[in-house]
MARNU-433271 format. One line per 2 residues: their letters; for each residue x, y, z of N, C-alpha, C. Coordinates in steps of 0.1 Angstrom, whole numbers. Example, Ala and Ser with C-alpha at 12.3 -4.5 7.8 and 13.67 -1.06 7.14 Angstrom:
REM residues 2
as = 132 -57 78 123 -45 78 132 -33 78; 128 -22 71 137 -11 71 129 0 79
REM end
This chain:
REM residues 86
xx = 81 160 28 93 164 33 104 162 22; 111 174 20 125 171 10 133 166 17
xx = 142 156 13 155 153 14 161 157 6; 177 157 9 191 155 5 198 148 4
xx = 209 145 -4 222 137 -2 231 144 -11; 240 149 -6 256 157 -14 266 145 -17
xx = 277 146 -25 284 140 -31 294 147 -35; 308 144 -31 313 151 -39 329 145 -43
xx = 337 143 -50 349 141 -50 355 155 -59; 368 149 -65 379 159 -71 372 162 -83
xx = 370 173 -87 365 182 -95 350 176 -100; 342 171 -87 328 169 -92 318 169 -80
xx = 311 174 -85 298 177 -67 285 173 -73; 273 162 -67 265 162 -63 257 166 -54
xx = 246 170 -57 232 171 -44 219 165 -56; 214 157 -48 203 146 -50 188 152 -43
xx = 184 159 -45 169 163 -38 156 153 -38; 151 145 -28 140 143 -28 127 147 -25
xx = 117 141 -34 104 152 -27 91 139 -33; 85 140 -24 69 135 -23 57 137 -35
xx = 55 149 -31 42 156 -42 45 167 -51; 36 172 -57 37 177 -70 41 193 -66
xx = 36 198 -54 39 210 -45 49 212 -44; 59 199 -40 75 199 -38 81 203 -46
xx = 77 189 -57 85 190 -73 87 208 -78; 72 214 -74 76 225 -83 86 237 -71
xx = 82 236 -59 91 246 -46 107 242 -52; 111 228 -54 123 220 -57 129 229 -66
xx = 120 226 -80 125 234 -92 127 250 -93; 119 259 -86 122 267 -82 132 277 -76
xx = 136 269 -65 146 274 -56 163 269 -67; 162 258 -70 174 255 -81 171 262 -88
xx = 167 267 -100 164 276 -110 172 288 -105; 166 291 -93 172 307 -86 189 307 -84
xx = 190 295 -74 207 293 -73 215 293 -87; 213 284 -95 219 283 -104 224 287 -114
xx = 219 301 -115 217 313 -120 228 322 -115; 235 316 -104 243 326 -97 258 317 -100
xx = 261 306 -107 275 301 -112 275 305 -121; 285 303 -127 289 307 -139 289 291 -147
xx = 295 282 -138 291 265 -141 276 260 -146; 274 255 -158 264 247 -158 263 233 -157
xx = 249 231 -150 254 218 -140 244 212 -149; 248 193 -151 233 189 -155 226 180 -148
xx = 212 184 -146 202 181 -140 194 173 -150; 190 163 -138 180 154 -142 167 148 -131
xx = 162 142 -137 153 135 -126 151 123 -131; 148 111 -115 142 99 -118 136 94 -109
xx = 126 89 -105 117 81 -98 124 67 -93; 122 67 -79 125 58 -69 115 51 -68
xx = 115 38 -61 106 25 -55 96 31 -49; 104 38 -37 92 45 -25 81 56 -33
xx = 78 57 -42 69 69 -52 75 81 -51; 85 81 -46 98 98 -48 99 97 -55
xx = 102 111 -64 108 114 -74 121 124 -68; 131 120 -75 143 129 -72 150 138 -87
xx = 152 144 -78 159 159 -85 180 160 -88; 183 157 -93 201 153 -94 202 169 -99
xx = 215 175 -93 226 182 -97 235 179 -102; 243 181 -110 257 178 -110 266 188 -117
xx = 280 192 -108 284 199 -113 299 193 -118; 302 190 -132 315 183 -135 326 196 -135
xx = 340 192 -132 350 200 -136 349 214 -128; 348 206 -116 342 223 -103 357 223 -103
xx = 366 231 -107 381 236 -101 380 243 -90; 371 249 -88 373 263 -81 362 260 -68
xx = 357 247 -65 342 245 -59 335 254 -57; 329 259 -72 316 270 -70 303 262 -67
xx = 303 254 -68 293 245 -65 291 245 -52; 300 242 -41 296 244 -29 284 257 -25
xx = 287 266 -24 279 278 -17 265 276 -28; 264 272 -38 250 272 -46 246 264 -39
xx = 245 246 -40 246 239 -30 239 236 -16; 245 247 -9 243 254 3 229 263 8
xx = 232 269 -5 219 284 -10 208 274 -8; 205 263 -15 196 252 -23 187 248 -11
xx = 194 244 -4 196 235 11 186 241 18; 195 254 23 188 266 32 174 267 29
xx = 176 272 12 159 279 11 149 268 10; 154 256 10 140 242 11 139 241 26
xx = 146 242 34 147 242 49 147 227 53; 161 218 41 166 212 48 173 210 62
xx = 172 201 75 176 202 80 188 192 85; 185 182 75 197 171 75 200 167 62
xx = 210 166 54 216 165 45 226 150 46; 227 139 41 234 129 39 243 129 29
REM end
């Protein structure tokens, strides 16, 4: 199962994706690749491994003036069929 967690303050947004296995990792990478293609913002992404054997997936978008990062974000969410987001 993927999780989420969003973040956001004054001109900066986070979403944090988690995922299990190597199936996820690549569905994960995927569906980001596709959204983020549609800002004009480049966000930087990284990954690091948690306690529990997650590995998580970071967005970040610095200097969002305009919150385009919202509706990508959003996009991201949907197409993993997140249903609860933190």
């Amino acid at each position: 199962m993927i999780d989420a967690e969003f973040r956001s303050e004054e001109r900066f947004s986070r979403l944090a994706l988690g995922y299990n296995s190597e199936t996820e990792k690549e569905i994960v990478q995927t569906e980001v690749d596709k959204a983020i293609k549609k800002c004009a913002l480049t966000p930087e992404i990284y990954t690091t491994k948690v306690s529990s054997g997650k590995e998580v997936l970071i967005i970040e978008y610095h200097d969002d003036c305009n919150r385009e990062a919202g509706p990508i974000f959003e996009e991201i969410v949907k197409s993993l069929n997140v249903k609860k987001c933190s």
